[in-house]
C-alpha angles and dihedrals in degrees: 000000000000115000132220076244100060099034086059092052092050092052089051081055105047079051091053091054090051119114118239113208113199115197093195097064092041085062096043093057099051087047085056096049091052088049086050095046089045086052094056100041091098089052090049098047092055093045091060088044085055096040090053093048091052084050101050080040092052088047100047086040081061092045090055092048102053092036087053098042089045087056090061089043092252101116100153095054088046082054103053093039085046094054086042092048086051097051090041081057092048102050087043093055089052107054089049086045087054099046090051089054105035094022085175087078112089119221089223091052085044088051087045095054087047090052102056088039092053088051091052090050103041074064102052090036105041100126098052087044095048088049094041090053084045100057089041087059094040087057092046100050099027100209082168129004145209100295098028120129102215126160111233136148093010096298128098126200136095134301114257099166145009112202136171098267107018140008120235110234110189101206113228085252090058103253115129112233117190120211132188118255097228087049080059101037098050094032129073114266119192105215099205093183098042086099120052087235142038130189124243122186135176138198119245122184121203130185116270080238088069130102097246098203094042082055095046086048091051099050094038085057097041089055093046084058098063103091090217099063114092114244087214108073082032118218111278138210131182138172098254105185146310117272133194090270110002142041105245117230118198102213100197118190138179122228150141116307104232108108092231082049087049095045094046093058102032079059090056097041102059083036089056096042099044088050088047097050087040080052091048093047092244108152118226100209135216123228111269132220123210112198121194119225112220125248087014150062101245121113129183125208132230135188121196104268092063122073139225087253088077089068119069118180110226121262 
């Protein structure tokens, strides 16, 4: 049973537990924080002088750097060393912002503390930072530029743009597919503009009744007569192999790279020789079907314009 005793005692606790606020050092504490503040607004105010002039030096150091890199025809890579440069000024301005107001930061715990957390983000961010180093090195060493036509990924077409995460590929039916750079940069990449001139050829079947080398003459002279095909490498043609109803030529031309410069000539080439051999007389055949009669010898020969329909097996 509790006694008045202990119920006493347990008052003169509860009294003891108690918080005492005290206006007066609530007050003096603020005081003290706006004594501390007024005392670094000096500090404060030349920090923000020096943090503007780092920004208006990081701006102008970008400036330099596109303008330079312009000069020498490499504007994209002007442009991402020109965005780095401008973060590298920044950071710098504020740590040195951040040691004039707080001095009791040291620069070296500051770099320290840099160094975990980048750690910690170069994990959470490793893909955009793989892609960002790729296209760094891709504008570096310029394996394709802006205006290649290069095969990659799966998708063909012509650079429009190398960014820092990704290159613009404009696809030759006029969709836009973006790749990773470090797809780009640790895949094979086939560059189809690197060279002034690329190679086109076509297969051209004639009949076995035809002269082969009147037929190579002919081919070779009607190639040579499209402006557009070069004269060094000269147009080729070669007796490529014997099919099932034709002798196969391999017609072989040099043009421009560019794919609309290889399908337009590639159009005029098989138009000019297929006129030429009409106007020789060489017959282009047709594949041919033999079809056996039952319960006798005779065949019958079709060509692909006629149908099964023309052979009846005998009742």
């Amino acid at each position: 049973m509790q006694t008045p005793q202990d119920d006493q005692n347990s008052q003169t606790d509860a009294e003891g537990a108690s918080v005492d606020f005290d206006p007066g050092e609530a007050f003096n504490r603020i005081d003290s924080w706006i004594d501390g503040f007024v005392s670094l607004l000096p500090n404060i105010g030349i920090a923000f002088i020096l943090l503007m002039g780092f920004w208006f030096l990081s701006a102008f150091v970008k400036s330099q750097l596109i303008k330079r890199f312009r000069d020498h025809e490499r504007p994209s890579l002007g442009m991402a060393l020109g965005r780095l440069a401008k973060i590298a000024v920044i950071i710098a301005g504020c740590a040195i912002a951040l040691a004039i107001i707080a001095p009791s930061i040291k620069l070296s715990t500051l770099i320290g503390s840099l160094g975990v957390g980048s750690v910690a983000i170069g994990f959470a961010f490793k893909d955009i930072l793989q892609n960002w180093l790729s296209g760094l090195l891709i504008l570096i060493r310029q394996p394709f530029k802006i205006g290649d036509q290069i095969e990659a990924a799966g998708f063909e077409g012509t650079v429009e743009s190398i960014e820092t995460r990704a290159t613009i590929l404009k696809t030759y039916n006029g969709e836009h597919a973006i790749i990773p750079n470090a797809e780009l940069y640790t895949n094979s990449v086939l560059v189809k503009t690197k060279t002034s001139i690329s190679r086109g050829e076509y297969m051209i079947g004639v009949s076995y009744d035809a002269d082969i080398d009147e037929v190579l003459n002919l081919i070779r002279s009607e190639l040579s007569k499209i402006e557009e095909v070069v004269d060094d490498p000269a147009p080729e043609a070669h007796t490529w192999e014997l099919g099932d109803s034709s002798v196969n030529i391999l017609a072989r031309w040099w043009t421009r790279a560019e794919k609309a410069e290889q399908v337009r000539i590639r159009g005029l080439a098989v138009r000019g020789v297929k006129i030429a051999l009409d106007k020789a007389g060489i017959d282009i055949p047709f594949p041919h079907l033999v079809s056996v009669r039952p319960g006798g010898d005779e065949t019958a020969q079709l060509d692909a314009r006629d149908t099964a329909d023309d052979v009846k097996s005998p009742t």
